[in-house]
N, C-alpha and C positions, 0 to 999 in steps of 0.2 A: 789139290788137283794132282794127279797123280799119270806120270807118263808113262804108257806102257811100251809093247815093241810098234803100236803102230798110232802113236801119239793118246792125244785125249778124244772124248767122244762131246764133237761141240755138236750145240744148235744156235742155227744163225736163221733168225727170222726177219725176212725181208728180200726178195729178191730186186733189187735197185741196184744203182748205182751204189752208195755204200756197201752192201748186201755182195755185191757182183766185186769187189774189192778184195771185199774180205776171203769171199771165197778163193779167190784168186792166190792169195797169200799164203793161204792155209789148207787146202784141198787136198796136196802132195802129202801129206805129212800127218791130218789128222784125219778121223773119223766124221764125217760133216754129214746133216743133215739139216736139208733146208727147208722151212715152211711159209709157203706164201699165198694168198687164194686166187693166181692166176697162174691158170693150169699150161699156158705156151710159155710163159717165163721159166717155170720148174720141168718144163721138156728141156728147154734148152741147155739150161744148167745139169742135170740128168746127163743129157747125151756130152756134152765139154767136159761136165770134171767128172763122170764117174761118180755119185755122189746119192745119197737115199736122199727125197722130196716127200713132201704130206702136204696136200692142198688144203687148204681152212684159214679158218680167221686163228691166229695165235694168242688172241684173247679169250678164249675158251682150255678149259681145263680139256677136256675131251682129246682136242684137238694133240696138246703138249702129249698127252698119254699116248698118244697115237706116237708123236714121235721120240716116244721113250725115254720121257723128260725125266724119270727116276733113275736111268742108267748113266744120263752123260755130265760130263765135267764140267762143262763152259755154256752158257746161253750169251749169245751174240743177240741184241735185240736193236734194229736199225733201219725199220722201216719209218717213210716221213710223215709218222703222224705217232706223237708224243706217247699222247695218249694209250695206243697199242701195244708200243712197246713197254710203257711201266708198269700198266695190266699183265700181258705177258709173263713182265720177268717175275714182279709179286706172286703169280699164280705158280710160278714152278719152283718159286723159294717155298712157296708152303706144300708143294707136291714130293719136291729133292731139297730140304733144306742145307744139302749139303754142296749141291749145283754154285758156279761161281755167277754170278747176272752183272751184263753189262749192258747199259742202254745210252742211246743217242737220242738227245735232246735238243729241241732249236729255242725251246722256251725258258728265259733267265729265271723265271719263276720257280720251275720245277730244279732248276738246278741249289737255287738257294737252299729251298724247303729238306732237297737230299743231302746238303750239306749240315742240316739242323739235324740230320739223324728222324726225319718223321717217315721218309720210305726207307722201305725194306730189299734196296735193292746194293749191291754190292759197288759197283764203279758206276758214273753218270759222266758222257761226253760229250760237252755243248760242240756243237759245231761252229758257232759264232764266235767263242773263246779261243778254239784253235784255229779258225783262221786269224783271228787278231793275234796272237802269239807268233803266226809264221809270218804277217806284215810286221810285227815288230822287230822282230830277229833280220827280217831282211835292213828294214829301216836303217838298222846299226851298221849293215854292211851295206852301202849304196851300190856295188858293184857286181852283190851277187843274184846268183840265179835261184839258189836255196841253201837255207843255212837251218841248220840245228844244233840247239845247247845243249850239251850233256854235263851231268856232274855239277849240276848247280852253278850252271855257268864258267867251269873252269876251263870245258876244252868245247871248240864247236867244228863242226862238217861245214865245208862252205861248197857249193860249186860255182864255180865261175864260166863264163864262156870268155875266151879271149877275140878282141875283136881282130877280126878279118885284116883290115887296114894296121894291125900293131906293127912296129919294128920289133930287130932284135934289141935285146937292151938286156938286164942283169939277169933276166931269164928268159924271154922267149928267143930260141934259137941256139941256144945254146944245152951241151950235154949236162944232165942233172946234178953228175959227180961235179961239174966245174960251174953249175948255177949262182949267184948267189940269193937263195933260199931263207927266206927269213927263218930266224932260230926259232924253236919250239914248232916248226911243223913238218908235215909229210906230205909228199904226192902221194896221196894212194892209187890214182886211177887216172889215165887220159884218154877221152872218149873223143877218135878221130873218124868221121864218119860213121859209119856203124861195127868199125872197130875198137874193141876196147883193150888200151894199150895195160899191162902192168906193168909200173916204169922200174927200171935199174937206171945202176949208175950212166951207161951209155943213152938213156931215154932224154930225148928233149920232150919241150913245150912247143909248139906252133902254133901260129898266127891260125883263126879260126878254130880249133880244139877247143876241147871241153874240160877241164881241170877239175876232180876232187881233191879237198886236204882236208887234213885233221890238222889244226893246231890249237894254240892260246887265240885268246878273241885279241889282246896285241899283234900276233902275226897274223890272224884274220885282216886287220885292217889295216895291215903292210900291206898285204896281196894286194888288196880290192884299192890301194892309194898306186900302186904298182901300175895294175891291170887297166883302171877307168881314168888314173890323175886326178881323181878326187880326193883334196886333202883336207875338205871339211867335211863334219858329218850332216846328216839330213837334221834340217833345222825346222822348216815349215815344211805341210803339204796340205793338200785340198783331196777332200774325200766324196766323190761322186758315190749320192745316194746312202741318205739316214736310215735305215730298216733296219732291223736288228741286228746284221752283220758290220755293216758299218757305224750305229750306235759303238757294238763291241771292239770294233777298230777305233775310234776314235777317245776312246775314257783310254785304252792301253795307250793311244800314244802321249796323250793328255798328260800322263802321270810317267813317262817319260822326260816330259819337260817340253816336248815338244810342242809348236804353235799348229793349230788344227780349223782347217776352213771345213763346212761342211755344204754341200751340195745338193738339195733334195725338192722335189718339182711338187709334191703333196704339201698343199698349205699349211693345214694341221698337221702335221709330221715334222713339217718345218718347224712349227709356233712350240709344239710336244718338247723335240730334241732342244732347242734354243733355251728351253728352259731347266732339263734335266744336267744340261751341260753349260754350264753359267762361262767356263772360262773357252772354249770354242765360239767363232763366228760361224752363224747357221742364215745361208742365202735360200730364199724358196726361188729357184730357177733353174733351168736343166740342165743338161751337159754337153746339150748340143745345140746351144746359143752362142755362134758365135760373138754377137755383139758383149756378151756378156764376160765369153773370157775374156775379151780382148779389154774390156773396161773395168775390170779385178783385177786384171792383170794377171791372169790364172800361169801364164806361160814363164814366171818368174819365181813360181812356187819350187823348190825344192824336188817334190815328187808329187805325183795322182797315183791316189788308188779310187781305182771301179769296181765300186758294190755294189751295183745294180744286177737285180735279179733276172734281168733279161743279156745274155748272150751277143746279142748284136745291137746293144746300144752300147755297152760298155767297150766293145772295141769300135765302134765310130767314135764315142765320145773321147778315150785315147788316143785316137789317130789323130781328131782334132782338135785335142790338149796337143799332140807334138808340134801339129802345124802350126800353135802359137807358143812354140816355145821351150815345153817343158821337156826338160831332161829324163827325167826316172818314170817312166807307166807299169804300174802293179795293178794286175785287173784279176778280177774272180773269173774262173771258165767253173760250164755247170754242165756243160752238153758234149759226151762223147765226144771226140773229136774238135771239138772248138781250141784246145790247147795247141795241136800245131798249125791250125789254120793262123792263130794269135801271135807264135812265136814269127810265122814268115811273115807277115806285115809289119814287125819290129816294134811289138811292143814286149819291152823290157822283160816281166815278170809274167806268170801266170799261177794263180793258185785255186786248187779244185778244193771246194769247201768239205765234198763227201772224203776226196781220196787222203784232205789230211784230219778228218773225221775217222776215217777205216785206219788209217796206220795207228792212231792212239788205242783204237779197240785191239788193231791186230795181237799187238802186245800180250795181252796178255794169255795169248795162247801158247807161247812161246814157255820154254823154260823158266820154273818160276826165279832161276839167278838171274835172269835177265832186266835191269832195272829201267832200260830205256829202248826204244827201237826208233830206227826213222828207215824209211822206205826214200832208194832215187834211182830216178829215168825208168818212171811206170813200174817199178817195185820189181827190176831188174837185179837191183843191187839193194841190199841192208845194212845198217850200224847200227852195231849192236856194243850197247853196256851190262858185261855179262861177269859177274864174281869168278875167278879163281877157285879149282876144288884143290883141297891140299893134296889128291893126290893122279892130278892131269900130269900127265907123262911130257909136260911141254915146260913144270916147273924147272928151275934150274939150268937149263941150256942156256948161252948165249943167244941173242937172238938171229946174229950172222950166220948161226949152227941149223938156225932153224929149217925146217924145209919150206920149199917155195911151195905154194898153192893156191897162191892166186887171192888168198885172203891178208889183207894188212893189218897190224897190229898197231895203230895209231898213236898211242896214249893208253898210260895205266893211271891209275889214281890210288895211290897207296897213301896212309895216313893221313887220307883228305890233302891231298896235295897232287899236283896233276904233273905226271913225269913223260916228256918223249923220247921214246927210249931210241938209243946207239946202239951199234952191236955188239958191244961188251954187255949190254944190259940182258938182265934176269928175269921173268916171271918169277913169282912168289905167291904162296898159297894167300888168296884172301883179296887179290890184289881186284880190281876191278879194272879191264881190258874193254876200252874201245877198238871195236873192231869194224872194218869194211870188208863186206865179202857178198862174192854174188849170193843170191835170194834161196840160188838151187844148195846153197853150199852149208847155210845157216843148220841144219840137223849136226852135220859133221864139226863142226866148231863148238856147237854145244857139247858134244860128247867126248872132243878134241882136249877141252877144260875144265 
């Protein structure tokens, strides 16, 4: 893939919510062209980003021709229906065999089968796998908001909200230079109100703030014992609703070690999972029985997550998982807008299965040093794990020397070892650089290194 002066020339097929992400992400920067067969959706997008549409089914050759699937770089394929999308991208590997195909899949089948090398399609992203990936990462930190692993689990992004009620104590209220800060990590960012602070040594933390860091997953779970007082980790939880998302949450936390109730009102789905999953307890009852939590004792569980595909039962059903009890609600939002209706009624976590479906596809549009991406606070801000060029005009400096611009330098990973750098510390050609920086700013840091 090859970047020119005005990025790659992708096709993203699908106007959805995934679809509406990606573009999101990527519109400023690359060449995009969208195809989808509903002709108000591709106005709308048209008129917002500025952007070439072709109405059709993307499962025809024809159609790809139309939007000049021999010239472009990247096919995005991520509408919700499997099947289209791996027709699709097949049909334009053998149209541009040189085109890169990434498709989004909800079905574990297809994902195996691509794994076996039987399609011809270049990346496959379950949706179901990464939202079990981002309940398990949070899992580990009971206290945060969102976390991401980089570098094979050496360094991870945490964000935390601090509660409203905290005192001051070894960090909240005090200036950062005189914090005490657990070793190996960084504030990169404090989100107060709809200001976003870049902290120096004079910067505090306050009561209600929003905190990102990069550190070790050790100082990860300083903060989060810090921040929440929780000084053990999540040991059991109960997972409202067995359907493929929460199948796929449940086998990750399983093989964590962890103890897993399962939650699901479909008889057969119940009797299906209870046997696919020998070492999980599988209840066929709702989520919004109370006699039931209260006789499981669901309010004693460690954490709930809600995978139920409807929107407003999953946050009824957390509301009245709190009211008997439980501490930690991790719930799926699926509907525009449902994530801060979720956050102000005070359930804990929220995770959008498309948007951390899109951030995996995002990726790869990106510069190909780039080995990792996570998108935070509505893909405001990015971290990125991006190689060192041996000859980025940043090698060498001190980093105190550096200039300010609003982008932080987290964590290097030199020799497979993960360094957080002081301001004596050096870039080095090769080095691979977590970095935080606004979404607008990601071109300039590419080209920066």
């Amino acid at each position: 893939m090859a970047l020119g002066s005005h990025g790659m020339k992708v096709i993203v097929v699908g106007a959805g919510q995934v679809g509406s992400t990606v573009i999101e992400a990527l519109h400023g920067e690359h060449e995009l062209t969208l195809i989808d067969v509903d002709a108000t959706r591709l106005n709308t997008f048209a008129h917002r980003y500025d952007i070439a549409t072709v109405e059709g089914n993307s499962a025809s050759r024809r159609t790809l021709r139309q939007a000049n699937v021999e010239e472009t770089d990247l096919l995005i394929a991520c509408t919700s229906r499997d099947e289209v999308n791996i027709v699709s991208s097949m049909f334009a590997k053998k149209l541009s065999p040189s085109t890169t195909t990434i498709v989004r899949t909800t079905n574990v089948e297809y994902l195996e089968i691509w794994r076996e090398r039987e399609l011809e399609i270049d990346f496959m992203v379950s949706s179901e796998q990464e939202v079990a990936n981002a309940v398990t990462r949070i899992i580990g930190i009971p206290a945060a908001r969102q976390t991401d692993v980089f570098a094979d689990g050496k360094v991870q992004v945490v964000e935390f909200d601090v509660p409203a009620d905290s005192s001051d104590g070894p960090v909240i209220g005090k200036e950062l230079r005189e914090a005490e800060i657990p070793a190996d990590s960084k504030v990169a960012a404090v989100i107060r109100g709809s200001r976003v602070i870049v902290p120096r040594g004079d910067s505090s933390i306050l009561p209600g703030d929003r905190v990102v860091l990069i550190g070790s997953p050790r100082a990860a779970r300083e903060w989060s014992q810090m921040l929440s007082g929780i000084r053990r980790g999540v040991e059991n939880v109960v997972i409202f609703g067995a359907g493929q998302t929460g199948f796929a949450v449940a086998e990750s936390l399983l093989a964590e070690g962890i103890d897993v109730r399962l939650v699901e009102w479909r008889a057969d789905r119940a009797r299906e999972v209870a046997e696919a999953l020998p070492k999980a307890r599988v209840f066929h009852a709702t989520g919004t029985d109370a006699d039931f939590l209260e006789r499981e004792r669901i309010g004693r569980a460690a954490a709930g997550i809600f995978a139920m595909p409807d929107d407003a039962k999953n946050l009824y059903a957390a509301t009245l998982a709190r009211v008997h009890g439980l501490r930690l609600t991790i719930a799926l939002v699926h509907e525009p807008g449902s994530e801060e209706v979720f956050e102000r009624t005070g359930i804990d976590v929220t995770i959008n299965p498309r948007t951390v479906t899109a951030e995996e596809m995002v990726r790869f549009a990106h510069d190909p040093r780039i080995r990792q991406l996570a998108m935070l606070e509505r893909d405001r801000f990015e971290v990125l794990d991006i190689t060192v060029r041996a000859e980025s005009r940043l090698c060498g400096t001190p980093f105190r020397e550096l200039p300010i611009t609003g982008s932080l330098i987290g964590a290097i990973i030199r020799d497979d070892t993960a360094v957080f750098p002081h301001g004596n510390d050096m870039l080095e050609p090769g080095d691979r650089a977590i970095i935080f920086t606004e979404s607008s700013r990601v071109r300039e840091v590419e080209d920066a290194l």
